[in-house]
Short mmCIF file of the C-alpha atoms (twelve columns), coordinates in Angstrom:
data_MODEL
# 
_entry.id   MODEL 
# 
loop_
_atom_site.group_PDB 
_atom_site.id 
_atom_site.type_symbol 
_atom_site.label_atom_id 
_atom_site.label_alt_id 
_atom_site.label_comp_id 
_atom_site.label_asym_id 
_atom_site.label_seq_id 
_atom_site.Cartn_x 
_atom_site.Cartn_y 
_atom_site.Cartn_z 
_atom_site.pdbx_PDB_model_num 
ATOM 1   C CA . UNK A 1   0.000   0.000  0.000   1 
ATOM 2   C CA . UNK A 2   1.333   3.648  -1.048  1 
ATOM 3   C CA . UNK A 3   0.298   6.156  1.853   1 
ATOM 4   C CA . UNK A 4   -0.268  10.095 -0.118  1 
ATOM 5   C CA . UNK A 5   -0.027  12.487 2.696   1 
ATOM 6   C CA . UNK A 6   1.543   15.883 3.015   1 
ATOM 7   C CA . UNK A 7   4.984   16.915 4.270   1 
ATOM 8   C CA . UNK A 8   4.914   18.057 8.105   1 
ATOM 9   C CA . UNK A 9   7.454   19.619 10.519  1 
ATOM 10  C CA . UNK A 10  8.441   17.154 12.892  1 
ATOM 11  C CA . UNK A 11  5.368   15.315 12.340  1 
ATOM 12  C CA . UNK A 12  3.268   13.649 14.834  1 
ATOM 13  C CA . UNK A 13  3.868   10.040 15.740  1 
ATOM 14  C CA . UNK A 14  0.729   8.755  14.442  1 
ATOM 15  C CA . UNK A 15  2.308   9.477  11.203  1 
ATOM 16  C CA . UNK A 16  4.961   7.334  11.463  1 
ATOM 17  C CA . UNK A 17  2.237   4.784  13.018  1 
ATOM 18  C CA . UNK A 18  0.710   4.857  9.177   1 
ATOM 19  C CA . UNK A 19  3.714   5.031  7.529   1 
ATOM 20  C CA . UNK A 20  5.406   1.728  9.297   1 
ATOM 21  C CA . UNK A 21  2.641   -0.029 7.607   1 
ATOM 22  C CA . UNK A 22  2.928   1.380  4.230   1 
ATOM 23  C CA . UNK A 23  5.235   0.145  1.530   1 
ATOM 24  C CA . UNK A 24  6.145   3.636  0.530   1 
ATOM 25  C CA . UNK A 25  5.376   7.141  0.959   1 
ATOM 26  C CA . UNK A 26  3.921   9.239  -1.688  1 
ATOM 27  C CA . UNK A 27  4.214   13.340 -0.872  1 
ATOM 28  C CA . UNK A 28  2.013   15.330 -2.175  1 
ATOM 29  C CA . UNK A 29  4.403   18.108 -3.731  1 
ATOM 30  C CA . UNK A 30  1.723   20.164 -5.560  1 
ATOM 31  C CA . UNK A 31  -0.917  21.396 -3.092  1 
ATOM 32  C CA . UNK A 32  -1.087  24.783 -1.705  1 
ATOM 33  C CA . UNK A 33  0.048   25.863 1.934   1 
ATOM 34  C CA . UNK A 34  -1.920  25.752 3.937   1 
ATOM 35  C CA . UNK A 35  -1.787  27.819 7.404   1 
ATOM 36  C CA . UNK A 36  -1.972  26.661 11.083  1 
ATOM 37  C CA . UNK A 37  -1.378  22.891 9.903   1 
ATOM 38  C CA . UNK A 38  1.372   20.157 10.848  1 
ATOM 39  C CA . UNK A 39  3.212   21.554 7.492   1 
ATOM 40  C CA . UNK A 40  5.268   23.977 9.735   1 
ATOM 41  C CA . UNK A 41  4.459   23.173 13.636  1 
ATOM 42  C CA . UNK A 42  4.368   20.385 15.834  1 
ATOM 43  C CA . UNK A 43  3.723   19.706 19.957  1 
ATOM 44  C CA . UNK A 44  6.112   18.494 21.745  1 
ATOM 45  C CA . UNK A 45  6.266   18.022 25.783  1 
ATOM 46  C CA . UNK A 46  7.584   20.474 28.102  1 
ATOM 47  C CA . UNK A 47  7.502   21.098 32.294  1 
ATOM 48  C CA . UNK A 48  4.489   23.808 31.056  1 
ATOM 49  C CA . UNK A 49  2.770   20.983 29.088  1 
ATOM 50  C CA . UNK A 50  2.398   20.360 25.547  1 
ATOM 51  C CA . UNK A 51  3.875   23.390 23.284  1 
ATOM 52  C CA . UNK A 52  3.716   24.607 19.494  1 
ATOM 53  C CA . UNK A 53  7.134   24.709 17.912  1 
ATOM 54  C CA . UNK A 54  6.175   26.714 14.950  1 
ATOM 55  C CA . UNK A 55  8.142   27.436 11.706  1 
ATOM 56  C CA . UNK A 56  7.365   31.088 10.998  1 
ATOM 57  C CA . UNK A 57  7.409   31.876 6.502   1 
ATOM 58  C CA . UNK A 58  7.374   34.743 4.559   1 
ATOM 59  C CA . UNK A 59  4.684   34.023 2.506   1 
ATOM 60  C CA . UNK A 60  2.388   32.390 4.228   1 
ATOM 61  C CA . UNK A 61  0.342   35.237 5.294   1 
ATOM 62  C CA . UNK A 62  -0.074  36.390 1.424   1 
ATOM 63  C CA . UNK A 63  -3.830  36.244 -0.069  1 
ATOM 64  C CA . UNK A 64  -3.005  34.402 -2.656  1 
ATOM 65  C CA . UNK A 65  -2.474  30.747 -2.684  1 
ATOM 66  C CA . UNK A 66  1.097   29.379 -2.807  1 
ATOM 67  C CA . UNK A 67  2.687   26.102 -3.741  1 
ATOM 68  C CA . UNK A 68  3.972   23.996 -0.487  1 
ATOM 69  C CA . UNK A 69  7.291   23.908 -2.212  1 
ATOM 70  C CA . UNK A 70  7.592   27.646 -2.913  1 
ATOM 71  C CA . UNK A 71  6.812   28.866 0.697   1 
ATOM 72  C CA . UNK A 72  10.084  30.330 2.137   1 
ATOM 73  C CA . UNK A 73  11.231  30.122 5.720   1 
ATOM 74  C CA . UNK A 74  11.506  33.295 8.112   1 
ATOM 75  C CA . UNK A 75  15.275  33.462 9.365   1 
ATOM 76  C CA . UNK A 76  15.197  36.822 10.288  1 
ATOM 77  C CA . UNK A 77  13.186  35.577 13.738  1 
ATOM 78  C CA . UNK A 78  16.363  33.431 15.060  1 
ATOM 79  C CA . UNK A 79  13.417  30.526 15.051  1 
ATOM 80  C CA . UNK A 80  15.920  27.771 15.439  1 
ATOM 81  C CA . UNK A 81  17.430  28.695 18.289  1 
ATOM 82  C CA . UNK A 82  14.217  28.816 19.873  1 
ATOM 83  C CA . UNK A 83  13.411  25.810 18.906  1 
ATOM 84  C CA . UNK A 84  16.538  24.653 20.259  1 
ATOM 85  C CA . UNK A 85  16.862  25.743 23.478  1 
ATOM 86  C CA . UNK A 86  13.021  24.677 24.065  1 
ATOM 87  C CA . UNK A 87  14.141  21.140 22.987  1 
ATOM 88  C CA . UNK A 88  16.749  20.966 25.255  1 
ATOM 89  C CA . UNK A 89  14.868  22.080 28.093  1 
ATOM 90  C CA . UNK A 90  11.779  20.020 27.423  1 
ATOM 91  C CA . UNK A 91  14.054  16.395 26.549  1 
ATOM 92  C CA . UNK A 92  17.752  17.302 27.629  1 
ATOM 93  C CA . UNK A 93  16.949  14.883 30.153  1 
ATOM 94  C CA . UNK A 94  15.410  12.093 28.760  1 
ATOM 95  C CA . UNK A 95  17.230  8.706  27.928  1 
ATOM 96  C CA . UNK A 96  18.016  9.133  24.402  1 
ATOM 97  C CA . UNK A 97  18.338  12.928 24.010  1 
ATOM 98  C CA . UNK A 98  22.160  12.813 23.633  1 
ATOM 99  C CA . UNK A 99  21.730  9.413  21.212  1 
ATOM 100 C CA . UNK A 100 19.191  11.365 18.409  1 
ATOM 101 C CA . UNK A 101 20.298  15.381 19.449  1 
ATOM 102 C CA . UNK A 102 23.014  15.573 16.950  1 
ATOM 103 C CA . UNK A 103 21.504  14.482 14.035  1 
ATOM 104 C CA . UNK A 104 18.179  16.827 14.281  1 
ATOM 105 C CA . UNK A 105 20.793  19.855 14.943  1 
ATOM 106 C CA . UNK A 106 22.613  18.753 11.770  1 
ATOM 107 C CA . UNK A 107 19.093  19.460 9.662   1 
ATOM 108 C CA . UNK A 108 18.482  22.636 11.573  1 
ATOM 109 C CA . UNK A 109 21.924  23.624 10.693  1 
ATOM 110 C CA . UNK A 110 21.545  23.171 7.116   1 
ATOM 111 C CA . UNK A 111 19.057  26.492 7.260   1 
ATOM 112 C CA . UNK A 112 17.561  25.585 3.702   1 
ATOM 113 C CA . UNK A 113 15.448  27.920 1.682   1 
ATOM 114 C CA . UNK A 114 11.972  26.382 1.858   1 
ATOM 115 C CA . UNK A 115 9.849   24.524 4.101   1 
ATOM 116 C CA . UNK A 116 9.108   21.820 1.993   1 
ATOM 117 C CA . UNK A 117 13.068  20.713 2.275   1 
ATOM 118 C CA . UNK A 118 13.498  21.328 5.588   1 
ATOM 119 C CA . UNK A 119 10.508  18.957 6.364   1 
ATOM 120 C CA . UNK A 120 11.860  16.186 3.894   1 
ATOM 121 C CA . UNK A 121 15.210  16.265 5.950   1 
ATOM 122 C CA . UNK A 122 13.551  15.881 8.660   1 
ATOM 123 C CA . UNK A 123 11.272  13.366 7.384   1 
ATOM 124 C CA . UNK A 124 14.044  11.204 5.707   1 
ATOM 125 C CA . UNK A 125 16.303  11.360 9.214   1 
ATOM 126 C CA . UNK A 126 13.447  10.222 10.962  1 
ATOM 127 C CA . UNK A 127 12.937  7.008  8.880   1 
ATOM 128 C CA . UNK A 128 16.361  6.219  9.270   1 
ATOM 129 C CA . UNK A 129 16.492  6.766  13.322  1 
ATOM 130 C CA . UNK A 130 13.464  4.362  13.221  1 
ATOM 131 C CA . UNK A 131 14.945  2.186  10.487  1 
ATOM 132 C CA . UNK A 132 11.916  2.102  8.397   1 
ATOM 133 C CA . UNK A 133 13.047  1.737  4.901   1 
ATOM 134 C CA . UNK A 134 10.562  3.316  3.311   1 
ATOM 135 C CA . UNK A 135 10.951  4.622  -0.380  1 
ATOM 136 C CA . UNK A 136 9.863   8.619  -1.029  1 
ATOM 137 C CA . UNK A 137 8.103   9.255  -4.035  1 
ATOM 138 C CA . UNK A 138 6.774   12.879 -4.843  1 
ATOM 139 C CA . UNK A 139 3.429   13.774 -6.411  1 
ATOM 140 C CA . UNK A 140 3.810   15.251 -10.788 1 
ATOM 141 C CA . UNK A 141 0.420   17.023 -10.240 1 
ATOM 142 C CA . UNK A 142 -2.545  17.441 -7.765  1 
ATOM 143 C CA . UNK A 143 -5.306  15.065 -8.034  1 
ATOM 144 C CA . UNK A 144 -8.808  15.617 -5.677  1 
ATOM 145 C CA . UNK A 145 -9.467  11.504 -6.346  1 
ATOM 146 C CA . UNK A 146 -7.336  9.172  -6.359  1 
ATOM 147 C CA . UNK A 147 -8.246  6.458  -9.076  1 
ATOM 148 C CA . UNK A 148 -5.635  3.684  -7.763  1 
ATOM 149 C CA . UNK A 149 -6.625  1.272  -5.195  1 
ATOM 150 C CA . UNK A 150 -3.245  0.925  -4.597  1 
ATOM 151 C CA . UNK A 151 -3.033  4.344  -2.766  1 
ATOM 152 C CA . UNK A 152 -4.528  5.000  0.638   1 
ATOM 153 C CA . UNK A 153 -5.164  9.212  0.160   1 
ATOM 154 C CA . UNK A 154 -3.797  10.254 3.897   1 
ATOM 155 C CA . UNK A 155 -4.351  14.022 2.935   1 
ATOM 156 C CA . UNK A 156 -5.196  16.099 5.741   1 
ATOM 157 C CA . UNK A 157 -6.441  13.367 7.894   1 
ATOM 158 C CA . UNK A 158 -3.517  14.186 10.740  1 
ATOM 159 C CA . UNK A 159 -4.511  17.587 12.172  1 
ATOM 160 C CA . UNK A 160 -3.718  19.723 15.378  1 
ATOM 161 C CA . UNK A 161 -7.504  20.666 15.131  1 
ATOM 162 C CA . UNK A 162 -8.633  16.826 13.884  1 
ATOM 163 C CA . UNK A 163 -7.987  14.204 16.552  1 
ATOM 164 C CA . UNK A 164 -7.461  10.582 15.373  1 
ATOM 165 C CA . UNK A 165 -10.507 8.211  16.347  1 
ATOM 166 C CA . UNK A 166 -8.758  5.583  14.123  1 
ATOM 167 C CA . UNK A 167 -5.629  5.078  15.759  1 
ATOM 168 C CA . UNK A 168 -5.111  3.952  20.173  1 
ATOM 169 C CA . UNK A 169 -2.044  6.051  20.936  1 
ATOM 170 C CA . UNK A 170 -0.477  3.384  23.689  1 
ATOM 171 C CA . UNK A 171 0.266   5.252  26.780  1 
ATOM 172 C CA . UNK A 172 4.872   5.104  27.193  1 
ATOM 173 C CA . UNK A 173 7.262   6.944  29.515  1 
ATOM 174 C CA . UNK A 174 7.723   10.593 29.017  1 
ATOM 175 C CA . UNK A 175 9.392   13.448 30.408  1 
ATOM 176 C CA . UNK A 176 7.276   15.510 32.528  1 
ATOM 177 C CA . UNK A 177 4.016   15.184 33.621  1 
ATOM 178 C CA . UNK A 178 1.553   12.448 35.703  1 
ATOM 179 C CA . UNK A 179 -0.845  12.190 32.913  1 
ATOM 180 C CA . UNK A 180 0.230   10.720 28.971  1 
ATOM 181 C CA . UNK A 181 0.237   13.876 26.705  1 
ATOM 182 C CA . UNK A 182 -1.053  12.169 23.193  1 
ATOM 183 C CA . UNK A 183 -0.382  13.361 19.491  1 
ATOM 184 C CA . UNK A 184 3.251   14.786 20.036  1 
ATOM 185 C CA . UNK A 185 6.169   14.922 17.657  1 
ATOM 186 C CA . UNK A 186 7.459   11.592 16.882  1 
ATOM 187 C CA . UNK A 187 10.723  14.045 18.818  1 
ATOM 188 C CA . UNK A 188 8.882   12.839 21.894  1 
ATOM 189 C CA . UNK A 189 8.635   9.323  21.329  1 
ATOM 190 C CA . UNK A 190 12.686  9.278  20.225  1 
ATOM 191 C CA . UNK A 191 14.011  11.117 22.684  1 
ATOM 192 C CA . UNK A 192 12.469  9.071  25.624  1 
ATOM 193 C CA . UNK A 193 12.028  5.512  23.723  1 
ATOM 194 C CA . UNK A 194 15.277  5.539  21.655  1 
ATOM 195 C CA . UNK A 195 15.587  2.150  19.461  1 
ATOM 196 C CA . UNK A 196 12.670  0.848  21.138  1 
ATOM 197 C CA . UNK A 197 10.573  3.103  18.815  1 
ATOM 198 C CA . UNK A 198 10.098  1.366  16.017  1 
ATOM 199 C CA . UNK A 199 8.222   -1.356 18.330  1 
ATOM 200 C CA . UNK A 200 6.098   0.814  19.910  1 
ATOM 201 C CA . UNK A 201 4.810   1.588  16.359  1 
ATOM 202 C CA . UNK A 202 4.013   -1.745 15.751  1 
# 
């Protein structure tokens, strides 16, 4: 089965839940931005409780519809040190923060242009932490239906504003807090779960 779904920003581990039982993953490359989405935030676990990390871009405000691949990324707002420094704080203490850190610095470092590449990065590092060889194929055009069987159409199904009712997120050791803090950044599950990941998603 071919899972279509949008690029996100650090995306949320019931994405990787869907993609572990995909054969491949199929981006869609040609749809339009669209704001206050997974495409450039995520929630991750702090001592305060769950917080936005949010990628701030300079055309994402505009009226007129832009392609996912053209939207830029706001440097002048020193955004990834915030991010950072808040991942530090919320994880420098969990078991495998030291094990993964590296790595997700080395993407941030990179500082490319556009969202969309930033979020592939990310996307490809995180298959690899969770060794899930999964093959990325990108989208030629934008289609509303999907005419192949073949292809489950994940499009806008994983939402901060949509919660899953298709998917038991199983309760596992994090950070902070006395009750489980569901639909984070697969970030949280990493950091606290290290190789032991990739069976949690099974």
């Amino acid at each position: 089965m071919i899972l279509l779904t949008e690029i996100q920003y650090n995306p949320p581990i019931q994405y990787f839940w869907h993609a572990f039982r995909s054969d491949s993953l199929l981006i869609e490359a040609q749809e339009n931005y669209i704001k206050q989405s997974y495409r450039n935030r995520c929630h991750i676990l702090t001592a305060q409780g769950t917080q936005v990390l949010s990628v701030p871009v300079l055309r994402g405000g505009s009226k007129h519809k832009t392609r996912i691949t053209e939207i830029e990324i706001d440097y002048s707002q020193k955004w990834c040190n915030v991010h950072w420094r808040t991942l530090q704080a919320a994880y420098g203490r969990a078991p495998y923060f030291e094990f993964y850190s590296d790595y997700i610095r080395e993407v941030y470092a990179r500082q490319p242009k556009f969202l969309f590449d930033l979020n592939v990065d990310l996307l490809r590092l995180y298959l690899k932490l969770l060794k899930l060889n999964k093959q990325l194929h990108f989208t030629d055009d934008y289609t509303v239906e999907i005419p192949a069987a073949a292809v489950q159409d994940f499009r806008n199904r994983i939402h901060p504003k949509i919660h899953p009712d298709n998917l038991h997120i199983k309760p596992y050791k994090q950070v902070f807090g006395k009750h489980f803090a569901p639909e984070l950044s697969i970030i949280d599950l990493l950091f606290t779960q290290g190789p032991a990941s990739v069976l949690y998603l099974q």
